[in-house]
C-alpha positions as protocol buffer text, in pm:
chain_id: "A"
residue {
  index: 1
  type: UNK
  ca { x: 920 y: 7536 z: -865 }
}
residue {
  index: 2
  type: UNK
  ca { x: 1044 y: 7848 z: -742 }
}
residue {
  index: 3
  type: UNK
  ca { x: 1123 y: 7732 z: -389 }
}
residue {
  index: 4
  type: UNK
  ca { x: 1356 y: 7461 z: -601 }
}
residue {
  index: 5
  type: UNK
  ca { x: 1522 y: 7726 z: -823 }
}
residue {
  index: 6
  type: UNK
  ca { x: 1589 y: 7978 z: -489 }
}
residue {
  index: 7
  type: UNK
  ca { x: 1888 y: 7722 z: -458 }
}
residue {
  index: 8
  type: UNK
  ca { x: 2208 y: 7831 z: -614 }
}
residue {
  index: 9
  type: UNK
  ca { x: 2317 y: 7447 z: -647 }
}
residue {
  index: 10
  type: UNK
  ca { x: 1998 y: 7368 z: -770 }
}
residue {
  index: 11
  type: UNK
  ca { x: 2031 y: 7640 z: -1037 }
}
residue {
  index: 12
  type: UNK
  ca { x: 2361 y: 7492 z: -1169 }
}
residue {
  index: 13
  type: UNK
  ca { x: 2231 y: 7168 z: -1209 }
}
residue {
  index: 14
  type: UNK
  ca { x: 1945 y: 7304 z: -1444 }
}
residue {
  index: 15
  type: UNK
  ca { x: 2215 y: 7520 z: -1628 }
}
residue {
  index: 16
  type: UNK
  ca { x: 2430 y: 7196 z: -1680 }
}
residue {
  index: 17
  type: UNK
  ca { x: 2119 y: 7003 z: -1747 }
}
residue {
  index: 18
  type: UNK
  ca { x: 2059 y: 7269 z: -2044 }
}
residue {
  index: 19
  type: UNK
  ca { x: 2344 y: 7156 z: -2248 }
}
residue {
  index: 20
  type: UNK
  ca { x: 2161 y: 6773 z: -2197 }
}
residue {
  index: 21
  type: UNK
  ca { x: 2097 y: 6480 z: -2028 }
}
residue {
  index: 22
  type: UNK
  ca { x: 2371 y: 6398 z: -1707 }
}
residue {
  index: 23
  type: UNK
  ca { x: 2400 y: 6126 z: -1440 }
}
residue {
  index: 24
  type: UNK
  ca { x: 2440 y: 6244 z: -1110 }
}
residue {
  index: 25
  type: UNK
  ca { x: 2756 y: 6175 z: -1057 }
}
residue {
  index: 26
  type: UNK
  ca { x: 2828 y: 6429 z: -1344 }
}
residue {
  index: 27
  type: UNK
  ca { x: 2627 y: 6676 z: -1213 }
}
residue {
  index: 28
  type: UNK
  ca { x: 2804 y: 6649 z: -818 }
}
residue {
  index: 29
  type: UNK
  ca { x: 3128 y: 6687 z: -1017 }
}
residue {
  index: 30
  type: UNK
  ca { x: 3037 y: 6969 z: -1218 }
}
residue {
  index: 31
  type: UNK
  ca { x: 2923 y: 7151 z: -869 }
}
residue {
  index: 32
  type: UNK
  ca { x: 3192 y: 7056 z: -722 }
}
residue {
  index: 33
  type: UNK
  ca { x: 2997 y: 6833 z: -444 }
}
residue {
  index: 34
  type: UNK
  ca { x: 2958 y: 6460 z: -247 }
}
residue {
  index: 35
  type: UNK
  ca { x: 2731 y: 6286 z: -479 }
}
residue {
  index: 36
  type: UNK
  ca { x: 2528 y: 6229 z: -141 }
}
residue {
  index: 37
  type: UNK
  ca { x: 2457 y: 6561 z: -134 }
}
residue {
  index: 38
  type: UNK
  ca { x: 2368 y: 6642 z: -500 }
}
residue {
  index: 39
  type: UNK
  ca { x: 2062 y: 6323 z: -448 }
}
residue {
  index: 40
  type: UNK
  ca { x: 1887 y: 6561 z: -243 }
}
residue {
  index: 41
  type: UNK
  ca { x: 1930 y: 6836 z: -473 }
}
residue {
  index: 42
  type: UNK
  ca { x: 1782 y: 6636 z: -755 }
}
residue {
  index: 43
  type: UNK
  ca { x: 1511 y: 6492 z: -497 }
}
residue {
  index: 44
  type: UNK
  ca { x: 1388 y: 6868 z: -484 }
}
residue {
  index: 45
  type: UNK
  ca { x: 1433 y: 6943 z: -873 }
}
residue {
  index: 46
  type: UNK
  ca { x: 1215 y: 6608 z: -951 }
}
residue {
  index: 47
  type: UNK
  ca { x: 968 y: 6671 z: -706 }
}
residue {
  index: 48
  type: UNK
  ca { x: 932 y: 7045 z: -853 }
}
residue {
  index: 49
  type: UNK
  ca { x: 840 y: 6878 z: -1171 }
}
residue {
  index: 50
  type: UNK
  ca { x: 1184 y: 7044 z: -1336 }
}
residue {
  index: 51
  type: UNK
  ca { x: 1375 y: 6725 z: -1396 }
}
residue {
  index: 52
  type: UNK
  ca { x: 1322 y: 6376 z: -1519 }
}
residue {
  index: 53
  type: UNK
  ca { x: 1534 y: 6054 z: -1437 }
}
residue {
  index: 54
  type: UNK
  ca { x: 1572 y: 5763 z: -1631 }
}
residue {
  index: 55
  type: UNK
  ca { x: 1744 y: 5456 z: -1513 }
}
residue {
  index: 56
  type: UNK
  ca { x: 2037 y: 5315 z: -1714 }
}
residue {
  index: 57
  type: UNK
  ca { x: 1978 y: 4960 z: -1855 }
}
residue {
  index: 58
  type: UNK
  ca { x: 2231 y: 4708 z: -1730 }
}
residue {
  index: 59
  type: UNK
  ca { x: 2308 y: 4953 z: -1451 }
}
residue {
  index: 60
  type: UNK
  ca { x: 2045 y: 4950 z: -1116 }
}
residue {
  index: 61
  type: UNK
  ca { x: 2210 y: 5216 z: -995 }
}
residue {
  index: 62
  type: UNK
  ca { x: 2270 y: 5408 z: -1260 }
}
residue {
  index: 63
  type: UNK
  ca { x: 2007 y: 5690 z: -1363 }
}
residue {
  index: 64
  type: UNK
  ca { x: 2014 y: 5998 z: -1605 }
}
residue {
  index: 65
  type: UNK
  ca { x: 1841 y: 6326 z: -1574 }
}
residue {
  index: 66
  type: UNK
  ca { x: 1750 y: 6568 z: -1776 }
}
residue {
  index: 67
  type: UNK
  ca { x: 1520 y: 6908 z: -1772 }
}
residue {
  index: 68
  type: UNK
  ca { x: 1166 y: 6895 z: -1867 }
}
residue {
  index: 69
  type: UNK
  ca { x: 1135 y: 7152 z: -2122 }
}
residue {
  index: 70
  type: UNK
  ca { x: 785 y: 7155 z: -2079 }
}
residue {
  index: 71
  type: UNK
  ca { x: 798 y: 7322 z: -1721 }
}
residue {
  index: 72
  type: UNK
  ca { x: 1074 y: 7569 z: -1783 }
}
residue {
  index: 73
  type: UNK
  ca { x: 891 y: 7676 z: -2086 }
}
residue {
  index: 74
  type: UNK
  ca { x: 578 y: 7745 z: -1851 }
}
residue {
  index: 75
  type: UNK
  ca { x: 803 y: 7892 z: -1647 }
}
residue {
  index: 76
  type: UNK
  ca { x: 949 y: 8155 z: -1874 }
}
residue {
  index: 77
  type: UNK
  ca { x: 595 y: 8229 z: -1993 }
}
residue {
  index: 78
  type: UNK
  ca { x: 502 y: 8313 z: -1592 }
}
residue {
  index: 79
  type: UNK
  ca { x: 825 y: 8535 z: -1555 }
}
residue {
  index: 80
  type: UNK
  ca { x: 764 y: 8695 z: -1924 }
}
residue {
  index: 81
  type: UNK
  ca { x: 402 y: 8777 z: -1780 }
}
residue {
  index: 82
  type: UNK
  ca { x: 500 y: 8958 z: -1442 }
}
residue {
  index: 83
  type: UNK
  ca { x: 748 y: 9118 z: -1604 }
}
residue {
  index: 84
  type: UNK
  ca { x: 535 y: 9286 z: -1852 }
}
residue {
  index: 85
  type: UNK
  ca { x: 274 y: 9350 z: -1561 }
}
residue {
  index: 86
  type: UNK
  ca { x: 534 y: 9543 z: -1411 }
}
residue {
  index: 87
  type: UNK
  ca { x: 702 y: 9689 z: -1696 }
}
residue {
  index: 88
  type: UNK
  ca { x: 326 y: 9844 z: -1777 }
}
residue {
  index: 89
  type: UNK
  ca { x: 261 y: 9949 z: -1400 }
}
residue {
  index: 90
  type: UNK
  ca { x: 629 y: 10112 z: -1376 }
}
residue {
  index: 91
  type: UNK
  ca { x: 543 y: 10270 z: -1731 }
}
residue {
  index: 92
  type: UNK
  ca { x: 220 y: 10430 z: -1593 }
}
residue {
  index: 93
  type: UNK
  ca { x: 413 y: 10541 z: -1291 }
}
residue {
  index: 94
  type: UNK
  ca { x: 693 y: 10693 z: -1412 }
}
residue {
  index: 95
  type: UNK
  ca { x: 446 y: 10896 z: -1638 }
}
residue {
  index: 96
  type: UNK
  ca { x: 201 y: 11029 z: -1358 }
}
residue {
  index: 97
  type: UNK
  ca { x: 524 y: 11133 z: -1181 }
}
residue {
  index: 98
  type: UNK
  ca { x: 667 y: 11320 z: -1451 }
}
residue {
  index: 99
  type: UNK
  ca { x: 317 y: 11513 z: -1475 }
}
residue {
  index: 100
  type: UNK
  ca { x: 293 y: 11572 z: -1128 }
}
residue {
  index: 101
  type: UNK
  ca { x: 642 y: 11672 z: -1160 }
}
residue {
  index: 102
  type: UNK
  ca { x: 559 y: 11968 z: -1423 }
}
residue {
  index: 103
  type: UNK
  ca { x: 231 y: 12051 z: -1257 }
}
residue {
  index: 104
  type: UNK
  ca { x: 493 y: 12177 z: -950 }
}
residue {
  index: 105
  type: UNK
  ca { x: 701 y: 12393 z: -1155 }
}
């Protein structure tokens, strides 16, 4: 998942997928790209598990993706966890330092 959202395209394309459900052909526009291109981006944001597609009826071409709330929630929840791991560890850090610190003086 991360590999897919080290990407700056592939970034976009979740941040326009926020605001809802797009065809490619939206999404290649709204990154300014060849709609060639942008398959491959979406190729690596389905197989991350971060998208969904949906064919259009009447249209065999046509398809429609959207984000899978489900796995950016998870995803958030993984970040929000490290971050607190860290906040604690700088926390505990910054405190032995400042003792050490007045021990010196």
């Amino acid at each position: 998942m991360l590999h897919a959202l080290a990407d700056p395209t592939r970034r976009r394309v979740v941040e326009l997928l926020g605001s809802g459900p797009r065809r490619a052909g939206e999404l290649a526009e709204g990154v300014g790209m060849a709609a060639t291109t942008m398959t491959r981006h979406l190729r690596t944001l389905r197989d991350a598990g971060l998208v969904d597609v949906v064919a259009v009826e009447n249209d065999a071409r046509g398809r429609v993706y959207s984000l899978r709330q489900d796995r950016i929630v998870a995803l958030q929840a993984w970040v929000d966890q490290v971050s607190a791991h860290w906040s604690e560890q700088l926390g505990s850090f910054k405190a032995h330092a400042e003792r050490t610190t007045r021990r010196r003086r």
